[in-house]
N, C-alpha and C positions, 0 to 999 in steps of 0.2 A: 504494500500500500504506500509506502511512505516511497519508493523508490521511482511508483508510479506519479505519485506529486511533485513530485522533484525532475520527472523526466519534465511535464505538464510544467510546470514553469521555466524550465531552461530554456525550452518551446516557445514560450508565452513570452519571455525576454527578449529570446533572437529576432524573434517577428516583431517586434516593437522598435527594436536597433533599426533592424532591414527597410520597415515601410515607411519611413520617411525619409530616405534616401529617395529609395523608387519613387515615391510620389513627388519629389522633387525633379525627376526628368520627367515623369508624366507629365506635369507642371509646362515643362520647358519649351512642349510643342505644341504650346497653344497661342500661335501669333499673326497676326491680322496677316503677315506671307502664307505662311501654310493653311490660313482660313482660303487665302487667296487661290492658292497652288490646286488645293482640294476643290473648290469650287470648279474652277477651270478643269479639272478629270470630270467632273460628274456634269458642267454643262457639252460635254463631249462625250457623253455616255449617250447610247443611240433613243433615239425618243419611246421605243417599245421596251425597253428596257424595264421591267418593273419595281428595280432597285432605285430608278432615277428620281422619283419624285418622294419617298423617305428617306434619300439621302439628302438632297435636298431640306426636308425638313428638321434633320440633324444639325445641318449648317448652321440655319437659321438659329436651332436651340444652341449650338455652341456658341454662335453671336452674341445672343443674350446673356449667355452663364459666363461670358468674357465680361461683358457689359458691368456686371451687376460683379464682376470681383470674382466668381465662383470659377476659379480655373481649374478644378480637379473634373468639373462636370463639363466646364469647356473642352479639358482634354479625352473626355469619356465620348462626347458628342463629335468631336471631329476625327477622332480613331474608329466610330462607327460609321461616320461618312466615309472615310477612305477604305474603310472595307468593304461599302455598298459600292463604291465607284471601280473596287477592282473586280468584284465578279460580274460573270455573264450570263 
């Protein structure tokens, strides 16, 4: 039991060191260029595409969550536009 707590928190430490690093480059790619760059994929994704008009709406939500300060949700919304923009 006690070895099992103690795994459970060395765990619980690493993952606390780690995710603010990571979230700090997650952070990093959230900039009015790669808003730009991404846009420009998905306004050149073909119009039958059914990815093109929820990525699009991603854009827009990453706009806003830049907007308003919220850059973890900005980088969450323009990682799932550029994932809409690369399939077909």
């Amino acid at each position: 039991m006690m070895k099992t707590l103690l795994g459970a928190a060395t765990v619980a430490t690493v993952m606390l060191a780690v995710a603010p690093a990571s979230a700090a480059k997650m952070h990093s790619g959230c900039t009015g260029a790669n808003l730009e760059k991404t846009e420009t994929a998905v306004e050149g994704m073909p119009d039958a595409n059914a990815n093109k008009m929820p990525a699009f709406k991603e854009i827009a939500d990453a706009q806003g969550a830049m907007l308003s300060g919220k850059m973890g949700a900005c980088a969450m919304h323009l990682g799932n536009a550029m994932r809409a923009s690369m399939m077909k």
